[in-house]
N, C-alpha and C positions, 0 to 999 in steps of 0.2 A: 308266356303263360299269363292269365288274366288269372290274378288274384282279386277275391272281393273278401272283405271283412263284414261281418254283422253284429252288431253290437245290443245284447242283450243279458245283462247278468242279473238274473233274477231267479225266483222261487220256481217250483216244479210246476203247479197250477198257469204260471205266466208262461212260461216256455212249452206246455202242451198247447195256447192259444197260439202260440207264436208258428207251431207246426204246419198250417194251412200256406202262411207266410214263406216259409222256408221253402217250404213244396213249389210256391210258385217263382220263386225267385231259381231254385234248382231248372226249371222247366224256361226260363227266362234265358239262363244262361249255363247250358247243360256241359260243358266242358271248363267249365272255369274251378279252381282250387277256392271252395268256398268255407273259412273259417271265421266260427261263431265266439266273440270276446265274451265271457263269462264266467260264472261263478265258477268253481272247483268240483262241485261236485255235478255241474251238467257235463264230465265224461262222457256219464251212461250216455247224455241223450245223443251225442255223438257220436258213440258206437251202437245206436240201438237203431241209429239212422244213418247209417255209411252213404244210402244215395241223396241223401240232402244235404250232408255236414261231412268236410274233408279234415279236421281237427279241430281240439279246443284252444284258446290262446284263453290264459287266467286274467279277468280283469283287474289291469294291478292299483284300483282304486280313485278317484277324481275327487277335489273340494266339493262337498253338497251331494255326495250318494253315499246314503250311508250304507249298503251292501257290504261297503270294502272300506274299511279302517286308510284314511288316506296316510303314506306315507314318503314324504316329498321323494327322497334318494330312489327308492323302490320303483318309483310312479318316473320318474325322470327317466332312470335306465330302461325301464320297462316302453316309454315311449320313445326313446331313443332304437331301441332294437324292433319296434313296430314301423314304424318310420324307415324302417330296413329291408322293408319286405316290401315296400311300392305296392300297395294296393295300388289297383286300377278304382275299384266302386268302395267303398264304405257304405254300408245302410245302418241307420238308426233306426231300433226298432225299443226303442228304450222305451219311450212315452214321445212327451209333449214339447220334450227339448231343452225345459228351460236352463238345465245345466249340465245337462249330457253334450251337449251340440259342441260345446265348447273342445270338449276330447274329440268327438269326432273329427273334428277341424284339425288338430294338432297331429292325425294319422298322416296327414298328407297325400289323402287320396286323390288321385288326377280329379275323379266324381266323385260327388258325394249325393246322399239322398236321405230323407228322412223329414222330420218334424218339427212344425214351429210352433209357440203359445199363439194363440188366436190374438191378430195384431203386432204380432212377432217380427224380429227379422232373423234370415236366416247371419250364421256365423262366418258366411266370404259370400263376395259377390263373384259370381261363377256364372256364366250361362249354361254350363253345363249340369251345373248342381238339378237337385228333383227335391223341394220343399214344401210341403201339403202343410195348410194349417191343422192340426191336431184334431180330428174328429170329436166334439160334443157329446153324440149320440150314438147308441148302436152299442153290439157286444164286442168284446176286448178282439176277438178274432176280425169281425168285422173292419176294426178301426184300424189293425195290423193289415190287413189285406190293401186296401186303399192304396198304399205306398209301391207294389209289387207288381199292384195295378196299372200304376202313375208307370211304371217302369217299362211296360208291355206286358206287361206278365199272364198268362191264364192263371183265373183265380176258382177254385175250390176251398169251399169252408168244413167240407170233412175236418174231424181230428182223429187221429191215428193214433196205438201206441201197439212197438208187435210186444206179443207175450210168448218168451221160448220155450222149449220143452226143458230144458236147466229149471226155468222159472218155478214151473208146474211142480215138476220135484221137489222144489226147497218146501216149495206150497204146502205140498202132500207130508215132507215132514215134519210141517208146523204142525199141520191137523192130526198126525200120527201121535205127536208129543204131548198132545190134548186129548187124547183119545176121542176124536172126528174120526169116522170115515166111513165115507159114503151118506155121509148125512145131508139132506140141503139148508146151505148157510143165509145167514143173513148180518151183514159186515153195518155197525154202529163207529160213526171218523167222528167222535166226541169231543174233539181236539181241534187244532187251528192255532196258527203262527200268533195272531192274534185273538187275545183273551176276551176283547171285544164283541170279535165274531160270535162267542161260544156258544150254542143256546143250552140252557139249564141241564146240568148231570139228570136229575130227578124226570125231569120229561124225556131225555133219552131213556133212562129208565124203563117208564113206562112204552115205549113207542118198541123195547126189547121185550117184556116182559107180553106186548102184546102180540107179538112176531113167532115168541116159542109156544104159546099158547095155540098157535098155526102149524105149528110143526117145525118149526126152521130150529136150530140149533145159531144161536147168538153169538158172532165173532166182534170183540171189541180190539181196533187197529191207531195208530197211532204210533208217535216219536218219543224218547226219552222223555224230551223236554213235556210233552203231553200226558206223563203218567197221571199226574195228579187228577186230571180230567175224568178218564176213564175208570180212577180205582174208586173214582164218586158215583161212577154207572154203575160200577159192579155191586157196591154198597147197596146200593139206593133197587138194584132188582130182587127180585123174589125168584125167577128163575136163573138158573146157573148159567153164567157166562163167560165162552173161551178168550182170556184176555193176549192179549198178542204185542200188546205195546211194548214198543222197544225191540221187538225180535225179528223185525220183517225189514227186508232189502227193497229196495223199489220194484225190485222183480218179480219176486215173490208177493209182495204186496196186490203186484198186479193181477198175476196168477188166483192170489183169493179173489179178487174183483171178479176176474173173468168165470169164477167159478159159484161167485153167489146169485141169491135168486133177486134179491135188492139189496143195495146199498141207502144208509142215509146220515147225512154227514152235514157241517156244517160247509158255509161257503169257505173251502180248502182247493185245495190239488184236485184230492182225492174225486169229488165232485166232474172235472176235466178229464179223470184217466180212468172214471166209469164212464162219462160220453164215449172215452174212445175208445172201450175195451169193446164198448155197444151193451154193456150191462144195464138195469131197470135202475134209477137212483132217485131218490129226493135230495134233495141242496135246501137245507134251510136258511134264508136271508134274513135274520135280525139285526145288524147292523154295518149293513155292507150295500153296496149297487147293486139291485137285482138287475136289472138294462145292460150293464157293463159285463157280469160276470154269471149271469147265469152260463150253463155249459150248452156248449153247440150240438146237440144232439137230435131227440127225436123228440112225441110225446113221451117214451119211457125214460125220457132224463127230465124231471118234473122240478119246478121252482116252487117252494111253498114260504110266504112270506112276504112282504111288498118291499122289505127293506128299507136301505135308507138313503136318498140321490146322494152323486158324488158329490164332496165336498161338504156332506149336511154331518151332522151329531144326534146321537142321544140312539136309541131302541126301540123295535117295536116288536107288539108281543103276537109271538108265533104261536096259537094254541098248541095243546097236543091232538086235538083232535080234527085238526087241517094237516097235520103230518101224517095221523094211520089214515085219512080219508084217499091220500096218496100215495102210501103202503098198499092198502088194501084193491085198488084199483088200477097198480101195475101188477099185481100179483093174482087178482083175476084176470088181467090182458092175458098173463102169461100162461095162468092154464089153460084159458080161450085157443091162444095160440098152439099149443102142446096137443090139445083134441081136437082142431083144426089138420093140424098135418100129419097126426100120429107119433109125434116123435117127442120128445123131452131132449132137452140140453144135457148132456150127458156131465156127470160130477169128475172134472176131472183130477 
């Protein structure tokens, strides 16, 4: 049996880039048991992709990642029983290598394949190894694809995510509990892993306050950790807003995506899993890589902000009115579209 490992423990936004990746590595090597090493909670994405990913293995932490609290004993047995499995391929699909590489190596995969610092060396000398220097430039999918590339792979930059009918349910009685229904929405991701990223409560605000005045009914989404974000939106609007923080599953979250007329959020997940749902979004960039991390999608997944290159510091400022310029102008597309073919998006 050709086992391959992938090595990816990361945030939800990184692992929907990584989707394209996975896709081509699946089509690369279409009978092989392929398991992806990561965080705890990418289950879902492993059950929500049965033909791309054959199980999760939890990454059990390396010196210099701080995803995972390293814990010698833990991390020891835990490679000791990986090391048990004989990978045939290992791929890093972590980043740039510079301290992931190391674990990879210690898998003891016959191949390995992945990434090095620009001027790098790879972690064994192998002819059989596949070591790309770490792409500069180009979007996060892009720079993953390269590698899958390197491998033979057919590569597509589609991002995917399925939304199931369970999903839409949960959806329907979030909006039920809010008394929604059948209203068309419009989803404000106020929130973000980093506090950095966040652009200002007060012009979300505004950017909702100018959304219900349209008609849409205002859903504000988000994580525990993210309440204080969103309860600044809610403060800070004049019109009434469905607040949802803390109450949504990845699925149902999804569900609302695939169910609003536009999303606009800051550079998060949420931004990658309106590309894939194929919903209308703005991604605000104030202090993040717009190049890197804008979402792969169409013109209705819109970048507004120039950000800020990798590697750089400080902010830059996003008016509010280069957000509704870009509200306003997928949401015209979208009636355009609607009296073009006779049909509206049904509320599902």
């Amino acid at each position: 049996m050709t086992r391959i490992a992938v090595i990816r423990a990361l945030a939800l936004g990184d692992m929907l880039c990584a989707i394209p990746a996975l896709r081509a590595l699946r089509a690369r090597f279409p009978d092989a048991t392929i398991s992806l090493i990561g965080l705890p909670w990418a289950a879902e994405i492993v059950e929500r992709f049965p033909t791309l990913l054959d199980e999760l293995i939890d990454f059990p932490g390396f010196p210099g990642i701080p995803e995972v609290e390293f814990d010698p004993d833990r991390s020891l047995d835990s490679m000791a029983e990986l090391q048990r499995r004989r990978f045939v391929l290992a791929v890093q699909l972590q980043g740039n290598g510079l301290v992931i590489n190391e674990f990879v190596a210690l898998l003891g995969a016959r191949r390995l394949a992945g990434f090095i610092p620009a001027g790098g060396e790879p972690p064994r000398d192998s002819r059989d190894d596949v070591w790309l220097p770490y792409p500069e430039r180009g979007t996060e999918v892009d720079r993953l694809l390269a590698l899958p590339a390197a491998l033979g792979a057919p590569v597509e930059r589609r991002l995917e995510f399925p939304v199931l009918e369970s999903d839409r349910a949960a959806a329907r009685d979030l909006l039920d509990s809010t008394r929604v229904d059948g209203v068309p929405l419009a989803i404000l991701h106020a929130g973000g892993s980093r506090p950095e990223r966040r652009w200002p409560a007060e012009r979300f605000a505004k950017v909702g306050d100018a959304l219900a005045d349209q008609g849409l009914t205002v859903v504000l989404t988000g994580t525990d950790g993210e309440a204080s974000a969103t309860a600044a939106v809610c403060r800070s609007m004049r019109a009434p807003a469905r607040d949802l923080t803390g109450r949504t599953s990845l699925g149902s979250l999804a569900a609302l995506v695939e169910r609003a007329q536009v999303v606009v959020t800051n550079d998060t997940g949420v931004s990658h899993l309106a590309a894939a749902i194929e919903t209308d979004s703005v991604t605000i960039f104030s202090a993040s890589d717009r190049e890197r991390w804008a979402p792969v999608g169409s013109d209705r997944n819109m970048a507004v902000g120039e950000g800020v290159p990798e590697g750089g510091t400080g902010r830059v400022d996003v008016p509010v009115a280069d957000v509704l310029a870009a509200t306003r102008r997928l949401l015209a597309g979208r009636t355009a579209r609607d009296s073009a073919d006779g049909t509206r998006r049904p509320h599902r």
